[in-house]
ZAMARGU-4260 file (C-alpha; in steps of 0.2 Angstrom, whole numbers, plus 5000, padded with zeros to 4 digits):
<rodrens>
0) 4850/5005/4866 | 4865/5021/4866 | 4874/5023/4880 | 4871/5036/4892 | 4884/5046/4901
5) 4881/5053/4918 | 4891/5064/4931 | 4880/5062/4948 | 4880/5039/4949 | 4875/5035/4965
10) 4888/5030/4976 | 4882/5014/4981 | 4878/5009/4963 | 4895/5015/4959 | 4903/5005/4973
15) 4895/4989/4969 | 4901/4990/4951 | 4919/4993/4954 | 4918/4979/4966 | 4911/4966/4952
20) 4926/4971/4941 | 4940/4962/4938 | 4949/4980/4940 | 4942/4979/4957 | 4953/4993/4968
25) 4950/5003/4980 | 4956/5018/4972 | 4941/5021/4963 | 4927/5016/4976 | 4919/5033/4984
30) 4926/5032/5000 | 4945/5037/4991 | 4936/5053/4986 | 4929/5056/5006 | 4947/5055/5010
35) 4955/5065/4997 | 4941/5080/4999 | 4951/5093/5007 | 4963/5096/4994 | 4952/5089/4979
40) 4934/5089/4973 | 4927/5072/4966 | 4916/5067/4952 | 4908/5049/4950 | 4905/5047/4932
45) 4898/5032/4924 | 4893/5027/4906 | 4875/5017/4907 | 4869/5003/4894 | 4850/4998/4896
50) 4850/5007/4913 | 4865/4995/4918 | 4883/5003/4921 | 4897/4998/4912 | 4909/5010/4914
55) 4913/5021/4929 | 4926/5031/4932 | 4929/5042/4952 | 4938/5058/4945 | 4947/5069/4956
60) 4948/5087/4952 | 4962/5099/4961 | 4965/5116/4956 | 4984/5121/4950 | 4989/5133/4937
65) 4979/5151/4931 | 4965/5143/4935 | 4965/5128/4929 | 4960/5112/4936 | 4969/5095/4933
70) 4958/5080/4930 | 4965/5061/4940 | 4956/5046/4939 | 4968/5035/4951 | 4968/5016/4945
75) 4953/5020/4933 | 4942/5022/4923 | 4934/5005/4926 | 4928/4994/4909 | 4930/4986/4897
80) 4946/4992/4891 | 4944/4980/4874 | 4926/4989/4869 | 4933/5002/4859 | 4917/5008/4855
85) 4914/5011/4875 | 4931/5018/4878 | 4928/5031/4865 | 4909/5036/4873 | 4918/5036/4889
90) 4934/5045/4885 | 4926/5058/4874 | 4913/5062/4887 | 4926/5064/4901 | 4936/5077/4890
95) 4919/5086/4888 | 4917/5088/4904 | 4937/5091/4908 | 4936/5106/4896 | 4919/5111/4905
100) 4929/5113/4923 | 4945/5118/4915 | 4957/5107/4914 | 4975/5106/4906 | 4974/5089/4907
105) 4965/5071/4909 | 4975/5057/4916 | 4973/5042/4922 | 4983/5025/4926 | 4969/5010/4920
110) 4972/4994/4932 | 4975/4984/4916 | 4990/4973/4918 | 5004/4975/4907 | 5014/4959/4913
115) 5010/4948/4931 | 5024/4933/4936 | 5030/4927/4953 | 5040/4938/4959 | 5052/4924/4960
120) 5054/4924/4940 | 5057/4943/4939 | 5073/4939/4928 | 5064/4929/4916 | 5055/4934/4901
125) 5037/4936/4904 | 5022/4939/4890 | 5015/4956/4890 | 4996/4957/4888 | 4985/4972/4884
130) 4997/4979/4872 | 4982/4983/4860 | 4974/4994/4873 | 4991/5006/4873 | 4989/5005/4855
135) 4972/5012/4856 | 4974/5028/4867 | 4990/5032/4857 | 4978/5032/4842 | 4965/5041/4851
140) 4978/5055/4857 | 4983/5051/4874 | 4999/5052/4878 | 5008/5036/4884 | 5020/5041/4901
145) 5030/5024/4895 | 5036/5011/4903 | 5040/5020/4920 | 5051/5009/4931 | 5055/5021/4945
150) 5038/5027/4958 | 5043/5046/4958 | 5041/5046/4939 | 5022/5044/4937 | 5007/5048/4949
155) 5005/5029/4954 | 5017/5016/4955 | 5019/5004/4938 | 5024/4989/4947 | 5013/4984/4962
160) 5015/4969/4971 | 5001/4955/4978 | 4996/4939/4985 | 4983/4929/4984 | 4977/4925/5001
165) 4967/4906/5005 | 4967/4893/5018 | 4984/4889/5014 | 4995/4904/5012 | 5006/4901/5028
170) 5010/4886/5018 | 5020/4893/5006 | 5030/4904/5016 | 5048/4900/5013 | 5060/4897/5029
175) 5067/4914/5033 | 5048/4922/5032 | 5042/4908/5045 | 5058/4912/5058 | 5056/4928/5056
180) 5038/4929/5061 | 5042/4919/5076 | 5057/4930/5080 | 5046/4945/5084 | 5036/4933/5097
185) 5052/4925/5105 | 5059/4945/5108 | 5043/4953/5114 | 5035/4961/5100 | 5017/4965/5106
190) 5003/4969/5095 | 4990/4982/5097 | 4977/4988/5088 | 4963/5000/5083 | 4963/5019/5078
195) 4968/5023/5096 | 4983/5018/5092 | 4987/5031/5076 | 4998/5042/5085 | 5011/5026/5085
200) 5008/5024/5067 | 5012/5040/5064 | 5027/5039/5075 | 5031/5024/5066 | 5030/5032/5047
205) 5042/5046/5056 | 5056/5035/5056 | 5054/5031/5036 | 5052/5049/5033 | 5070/5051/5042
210) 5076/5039/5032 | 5071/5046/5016 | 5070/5065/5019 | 5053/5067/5016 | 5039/5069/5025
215) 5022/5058/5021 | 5005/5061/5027 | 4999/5070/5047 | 4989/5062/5060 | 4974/5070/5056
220) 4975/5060/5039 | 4975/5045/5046 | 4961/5049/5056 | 4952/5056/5044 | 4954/5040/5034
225) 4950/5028/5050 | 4934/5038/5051 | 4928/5035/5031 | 4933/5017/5031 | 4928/5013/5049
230) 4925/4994/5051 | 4935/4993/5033 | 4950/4998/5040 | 4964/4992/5052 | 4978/5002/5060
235) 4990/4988/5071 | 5006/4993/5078 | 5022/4983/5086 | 5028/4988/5102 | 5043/4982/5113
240) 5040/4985/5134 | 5056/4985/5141 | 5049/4980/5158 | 5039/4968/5152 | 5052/4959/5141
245) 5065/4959/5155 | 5054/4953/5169 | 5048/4939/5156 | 5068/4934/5151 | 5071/4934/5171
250) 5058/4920/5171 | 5064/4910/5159 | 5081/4911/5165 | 5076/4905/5183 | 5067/4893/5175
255) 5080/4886/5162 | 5093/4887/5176 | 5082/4875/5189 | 5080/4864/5173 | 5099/4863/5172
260) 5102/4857/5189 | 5089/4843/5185 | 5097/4837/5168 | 5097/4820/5163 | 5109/4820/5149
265) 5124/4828/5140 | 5112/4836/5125 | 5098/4842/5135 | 5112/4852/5147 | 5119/4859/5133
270) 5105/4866/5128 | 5098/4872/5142 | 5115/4880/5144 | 5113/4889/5127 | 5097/4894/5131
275) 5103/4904/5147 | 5118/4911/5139 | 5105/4918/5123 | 5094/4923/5140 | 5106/4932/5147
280) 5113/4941/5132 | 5097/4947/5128 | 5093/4955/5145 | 5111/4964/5143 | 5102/4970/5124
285) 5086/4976/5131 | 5093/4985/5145 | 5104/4995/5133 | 5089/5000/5123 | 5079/5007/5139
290) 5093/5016/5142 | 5095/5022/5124 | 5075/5027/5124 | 5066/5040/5135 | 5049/5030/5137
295) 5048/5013/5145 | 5042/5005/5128 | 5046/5008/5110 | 5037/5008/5094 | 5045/4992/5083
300) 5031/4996/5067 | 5014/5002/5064 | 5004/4998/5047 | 4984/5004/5042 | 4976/4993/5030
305) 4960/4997/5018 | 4949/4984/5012 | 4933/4981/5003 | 4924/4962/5001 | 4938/4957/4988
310) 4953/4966/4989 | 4964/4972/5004 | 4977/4987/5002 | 4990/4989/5013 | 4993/5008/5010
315) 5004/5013/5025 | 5019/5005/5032 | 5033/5013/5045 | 5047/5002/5053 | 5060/5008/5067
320) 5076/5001/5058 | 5084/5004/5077 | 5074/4988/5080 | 5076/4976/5065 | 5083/4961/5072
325) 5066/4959/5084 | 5057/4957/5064 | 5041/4964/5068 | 5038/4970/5052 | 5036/4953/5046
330) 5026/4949/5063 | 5014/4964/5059 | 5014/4959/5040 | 5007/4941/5045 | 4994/4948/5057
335) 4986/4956/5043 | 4986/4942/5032 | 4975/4930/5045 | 4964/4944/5046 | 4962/4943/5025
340) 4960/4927/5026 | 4947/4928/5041 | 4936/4940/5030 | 4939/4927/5017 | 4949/4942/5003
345) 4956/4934/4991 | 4969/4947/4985 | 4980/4959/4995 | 4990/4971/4987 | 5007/4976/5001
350) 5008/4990/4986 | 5019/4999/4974 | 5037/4996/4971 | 5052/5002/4959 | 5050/4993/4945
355) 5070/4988/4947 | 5065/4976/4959 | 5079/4977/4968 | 5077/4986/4982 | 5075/4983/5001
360) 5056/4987/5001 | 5055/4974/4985 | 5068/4963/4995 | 5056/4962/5010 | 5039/4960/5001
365) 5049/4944/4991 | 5049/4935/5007 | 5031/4931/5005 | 5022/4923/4992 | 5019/4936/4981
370) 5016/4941/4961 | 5023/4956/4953 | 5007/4965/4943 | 5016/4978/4929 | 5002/4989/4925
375) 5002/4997/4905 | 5005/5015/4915 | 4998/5032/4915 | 4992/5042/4902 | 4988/5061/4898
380) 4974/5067/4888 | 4983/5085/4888 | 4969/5099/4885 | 4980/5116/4887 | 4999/5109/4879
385) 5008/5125/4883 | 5003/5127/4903 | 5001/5109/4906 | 5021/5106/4899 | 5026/5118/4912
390) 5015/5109/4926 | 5021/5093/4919 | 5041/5101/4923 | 5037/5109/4938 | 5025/5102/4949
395) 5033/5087/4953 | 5047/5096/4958 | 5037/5107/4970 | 5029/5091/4980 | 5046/5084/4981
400) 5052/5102/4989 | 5038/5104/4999 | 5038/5086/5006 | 5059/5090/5010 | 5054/5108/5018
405) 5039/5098/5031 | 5054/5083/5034 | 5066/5097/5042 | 5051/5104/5050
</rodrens>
């Protein structure tokens, strides 16, 4: 029986497809469309086979240029890529219907892995994989974006980063990861959570957009995405009370000090004496902080997570680098991973790096237990050449203008 190419796939049909993938991502499950609606329109296509999908692909549609439209299928279309017969129904239908809403261009960024090691091995050789698939939509007359290492240079990052998530992952954390996570416990980290608690995310992201000069997404995103993904979604956020942490550190000082007069040897004094001098110090810390701050408690790190039934995304992070040696980044970081493991996901993605690797976010996420995925990259099936060269030159200039200009605002 032919395959049969629609525009109008039910959602939950859709859904449940891209789930039984093994290019499972959220990126292409319908609620990414509800969130992405006010700036662009969406369009569920799908390629059938004895009334059976095997192909789907979520496009978004945002007008740019004379009106022209600009066609994005983010982490998709969703098959399989080695049925060339199917890529070619599916890839011919979607230019169709590119050309029927006037686009410049079709591209998309497949979740078809390129290279995947421990990210402990990133300066070894590693085999790549999927190489005839690039090979293929060359000859069909896409345009290959390359091998892309840095994020600014294609519409989603190359390198993502993940971690398989089971009974035992605290097990594998290396030495630094575990002190850290207790760190954040010893020096009052507290952890809250639920969308209430969105306006500290956002005051969290504002201290990585200071850092970077730019300016990421508004509250009202956030909220709008807590509302699509409601129970599939998790906004948690690190705080540091000042009161609280003081009044706790007094205790444990009396404590340690009426401990001291009762010890019973050399070692357990020299302890306890450590432990009141490290008290004591830290009360000294944490008083300079209130009076650095204007609000009795501080944001430390706020993070919102997306999930479906196999795969978690953590697609937000902010971190007060004012706070860093509390280390409840890595606190926040495992908070999420028991509730992965809780709901029984077996991948979570902490998302997209420079493909360098060297950086401090790359730094970080190699402090868990983690694989590099090198996706074969982005690709442009370009439909007017002449206007799309100059979107191509200019646009991304102009968001990375825009996001500057909202920064200083």
């Amino acid at each position: 029986m032919p395959y049969t190419f629609q525009t109008d796939t039910d959602p939950d049909r859709f859904r449940e497809f891209v789930l039984n993938s093994d290019q499972n991502t959220l990126f292409q499950n319908p609620e990414w469309a509800l969130v992405k609606e006010d700036s662009w329109n969406s369009v569920f296509a799908s390629v059938t086979e004895n009334e059976e999908i095997v192909a789907a692909a979520l496009i978004l549609i945002r007008p740019v240029l004379f009106g022209k439209t600009m066609f994005y299928i983010p982490r998709g279309p969703v098959m399989d890529w080695h049925n060339q017969d199917l890529v070619t129904f599916m890839l011919d239908h979607l230019k169709k219907l590119a050309v029927e809403k006037h686009a410049m261009v079709l591209r998309f960024d497949p979740y078809v892995i390129y290279r995947q090691y421990d990210i402990r091995e990133k300066d070894q050789d590693h085999p790549v994989q999927n190489e005839d698939v690039i090979a293929f939509l060359k000859q069909y007359g896409a345009e290959h974006k390359g091998f892309t290492k840095r994020i600014e240079e294609a519409t989603q990052p190359r390198y993502n980063i993940i971690m398989h998530v089971d009974d035992s992952w605290k097990d594998r954390l290396i030495k630094n990861t575990r002190q850290s996570i207790r760190t954040a416990e010893k020096r009052g980290a507290e952890c809250y959570e639920g969308p209430e608690y969105i306006p500290d995310l956002r005051t969290a992201l504002h201290f990585t957009e200071t850092r970077q000069g730019i300016a990421l997404r508004s509250e009202a995103y956030f909220r709008r995405m807590a509302e699509v993904y409601q129970d599939h979604c998790i906004v948690m956020v690190a705080k540091l009370n000042f009161a609280r942490e003081i009044e706790r550190l007094n205790r444990d000082l009396r404590e340690a000090e009426e401990l001291l007069s009762k010890a019973a040897s050399k070692k357990e004094t020299a302890r306890l004496e450590k432990q009141i001098e490290n008290d004591r110090a830290e009360i000294v810390r944490i008083e300079e902080y209130r009076r650095n701050e204007t609000a009795e408690e501080v944001v430390l790190c706020g993070k919102m997570v997306i999930f479906n039934e196999k795969r978690m995304e953590f697609v937000y992070m902010g971190n007060n680098t004012n706070y860093m040696r509390v280390r409840a980044n890595y606190w926040l970081y495992s908070k999420c991973l028991e509730r992965c493991q809780e709901l029984g996901i077996g991948i979570c993605s902490f998302g997209g790096v420079e493909g360098t690797l060297d950086d401090g976010l790359t730094q970080f996420k190699s402090a868990w237990p983690v694989e590099v995925e090198e996706m074969i990259g982005e690709f442009n099936i370009v439909l007017s050449p002449l206007l799309y060269r100059l979107f191509d030159d200019v646009y991304p200039i102009l968001l990375k203008t825009a996001a500057k200009l909202r920064s200083r605002h």
